[in-house]
Steps between C-alpha positions, in 0.01 A plus 500: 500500500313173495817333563662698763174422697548110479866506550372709855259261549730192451759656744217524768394156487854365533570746796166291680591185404349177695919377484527823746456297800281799636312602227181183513213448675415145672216316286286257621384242202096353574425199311128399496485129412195254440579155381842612397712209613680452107637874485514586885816360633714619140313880540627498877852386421561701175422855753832369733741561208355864441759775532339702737614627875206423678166344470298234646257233293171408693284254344133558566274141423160563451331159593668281296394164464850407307857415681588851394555567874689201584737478231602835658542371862657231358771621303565833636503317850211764641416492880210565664464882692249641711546885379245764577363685135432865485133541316564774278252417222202235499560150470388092551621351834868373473533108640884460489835719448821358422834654463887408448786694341577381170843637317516790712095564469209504705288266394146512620185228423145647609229217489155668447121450488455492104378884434608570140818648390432835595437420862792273460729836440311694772667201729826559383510842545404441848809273562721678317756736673618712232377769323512463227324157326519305200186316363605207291370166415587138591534438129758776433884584456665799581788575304808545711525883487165552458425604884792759440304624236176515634598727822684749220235712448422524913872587513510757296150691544359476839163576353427089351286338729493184251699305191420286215732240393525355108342197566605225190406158407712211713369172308787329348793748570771358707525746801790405793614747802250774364667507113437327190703231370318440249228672290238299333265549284148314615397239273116506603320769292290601794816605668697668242163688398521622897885609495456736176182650710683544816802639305271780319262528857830570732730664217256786341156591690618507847812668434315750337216542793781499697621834362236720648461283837158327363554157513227318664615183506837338678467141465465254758734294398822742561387818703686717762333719722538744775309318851419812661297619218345158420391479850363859499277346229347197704756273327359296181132450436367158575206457290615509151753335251692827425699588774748611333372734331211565757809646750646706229198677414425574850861611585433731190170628668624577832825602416290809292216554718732524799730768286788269601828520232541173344601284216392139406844332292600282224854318552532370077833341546357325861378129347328265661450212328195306580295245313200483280248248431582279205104379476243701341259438796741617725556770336130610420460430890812743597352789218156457619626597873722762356145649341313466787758689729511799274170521502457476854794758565337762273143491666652497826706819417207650240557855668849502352376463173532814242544711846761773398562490892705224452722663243647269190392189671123594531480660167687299276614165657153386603351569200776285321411191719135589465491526143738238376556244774197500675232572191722402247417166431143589485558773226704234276204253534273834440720592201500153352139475506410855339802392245236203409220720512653679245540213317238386507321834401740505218635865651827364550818649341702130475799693331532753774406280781792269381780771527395654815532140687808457290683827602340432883621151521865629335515727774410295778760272377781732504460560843486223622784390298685841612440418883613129504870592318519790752419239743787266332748790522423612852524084634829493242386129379622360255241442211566318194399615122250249519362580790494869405291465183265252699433773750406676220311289288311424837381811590289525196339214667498654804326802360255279305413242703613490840402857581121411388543180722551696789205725484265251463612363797499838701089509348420203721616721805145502603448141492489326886643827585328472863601107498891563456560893572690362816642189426877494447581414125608157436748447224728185403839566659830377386851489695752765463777391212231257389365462119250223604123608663383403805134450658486738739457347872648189337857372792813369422352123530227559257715651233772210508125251477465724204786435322505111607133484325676684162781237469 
């Protein structure tokens, strides 16, 4: 039974195929970029080779104080327009707009009044003329089909007012024309630590919250939504570091409060490769804001919260991001210090205590082991014995070490929370197809200096 109801299902979805030349809907791709001028101009050309019908890329820059702007009007050969904006949603004054066609693409450049990446968004949903939009940032890849993908789940129930793409780690892999040429493994620690995360992040827990239309969270880095319902919203909130999930929440909320039929998506096999910081202070900066916006999301939607009103997603989902993501941290650090309590009290079972983090640590391993092979198998690269029984060796470590890392850098959350709540994050950048780091806001003249001092 189970299979007649795929093979139905697969027959569907080739009958409303994007290589239908009717069956898509235009796309318009918003890139918010701050200082971006390493990644900006590779991001922009990689989304020309996408195989999509239609869609237009506007770059929204928020203020920067870079050459991420001109690098764009220089290479892409941008000219100056004078073209009126429609104010949908709320955002800083716009100084300059620039546009050229670029491969058969619009190409748009919005020069802003530095307002935060949120407002940065709002702006490019006000320029943007289709409608539906793609949220992705200026450090990002799409895969070549991965717009195809994404619009999938819009195709084929008229009910999804957003998708979430598989986002997956870009540092070190070889990406040309939107496909890998050639998969690497990172050699920094911090990095690889980050891919066996993402891979058990993306693979398992959203594609199960996903099954009963709870996810709260489509990342920022690879996120399609529907404008009309974005707008209906008031667009992305301004004042906090979670956007992303900020907008989800609240499509969530009005979506159930106004009794309108919806669904919020997950595209697994859409990837969108992106990069991750390969410094430990970059990364306890990026985890800290990551903290901070769940945190703000959930008080700003607190009415949501164990409200059987809002079905699944009230009663179950917010509870899981209450519990574990948002509190969670603070109940390890709770548990470790009764667990030395008890020590100390001599009231501890040590023989017990050892198997029960032995079977929980086993566990936590095999998942994320399970989700990074299923990850392998969906991205069909090629992995090496070696390789294989590193991945696995690793994510004992990963389960042991780098997962206790990470929450004691989402505890500091609270730390200059009102000094940086707003402040774009700031992490070293690299170029696309590039194993060697890069100082972020560091040009093409200082980097060559660079290497002259080395030799």
């Amino acid at each position: 039974m189970e299979s007649e109801k795929r093979e139905r299902q697969n027959i569907f979805h080739k009958g409303i195929s994007v290589d239908h030349a009717i069956n898509y809907v235009p796309i318009s791709v918003l890139i918010p970029a701050y200082n971006e001028e390493l990644t900006i101009l590779d991001t922009v050309k990689s989304l020309c080779v996408l195989d999509y019908p239609e869609f237009e890329i506007i770059v929204i820059d928020d203020g920067s104080k870079d050459r991420t702007a001109e690098i764009l009007i220089h290479e892409m050969e941008l000219k100056r327009t004078e073209r009126p904006i429609r104010r949908q949603v709320l955002c800083q004054e716009m100084t300059e707009i620039y546009e050229t066609v670029y491969s058969g693409h619009s190409i748009t450049l919005v020069r802003k009044k530095n307002g935060g990446k949120g407002d940065a968004l709002n702006m490019g949903i006000n320029v943007s003329r289709y409608p539906y939009f793609l949220s992705l940032d200026a450090d990002s890849v799409l895969q070549k089909d991965a717009l195809k993908k994404m619009i999938m789940p819009i195709l084929s129930d008229s009910r999804v007012i957003a998708v979430g793409g598989m986002v997956q780690v870009a540092n070190e892999m070889i990406i040309e024309d939107g496909e890998i040429k050639e998969f690497r493994f990172p050699r920094k620690f911090v990095v690889l630590m980050q891919m066996l995360e993402y891979s058990r992040t993306f693979m398992a827990m959203r594609m199960f919250l996903d099954s009963f239309n709870s996810n709260l969270i489509i990342s920022g880095t690879c996120g399609l939504f529907r404008k009309d319902m974005v707008i209906q919203t008031n667009g992305y909130k301004t004042d906090t570091v979670g956007e992303d999930m900020e907008l989800v929440v609240k499509l969530h909320a009005y979506c159930r409060s106004k009794k309108v039929p919806y669904k919020i998506a997950y595209a697994p096999d859409a990837i969108c490769w992106t990069q991750v910081p390969s410094r430990l202070r970059d990364m306890k900066t990026q985890r800290r804001r990551w903290q901070m916006g769940l945190m703000q999301s959930l008080y700003t939607h607190r009415m949501i919260l164990f409200n059987p009103l809002y079905g699944v997603m009230g009663v179950f989902s917010t509870l899981y991001y209450l519990m574990v993501e948002m509190l969670g941290p603070f109940i390890e650090f709770l548990g470790v210090m009764v667990i030395c309590l008890a020590a100390r009290l001599e009231m501890l079972n040590v023989s017990f205590m050892l198997w029960y983090f032995l079977l929980f640590y086993l566990l936590s391993t095999l998942i994320t082991i399970t989700a990074f092979f299923t990850r392998v198998y969906v991205l069909r690269a090629p992995l090496t014995v070696w390789q294989a029984i590193k991945v696995v060796v690793l994510s004992f470590v990963e389960s042991f070490v780098f997962h206790h890392l990470v929450t004691l850098f989402r505890l500091t959350a609270f730390i200059n929370y009102r000094k940086t709540k707003l402040q774009w994050g700031r992490i070293q950048r690299q170029q696309h197809n590039h194993s060697d780091n890069y100082e972020e806001g560091a040009g093409h003249g200082q980097r060559k200096e660079r290497k002259k001092q080395k030799k």
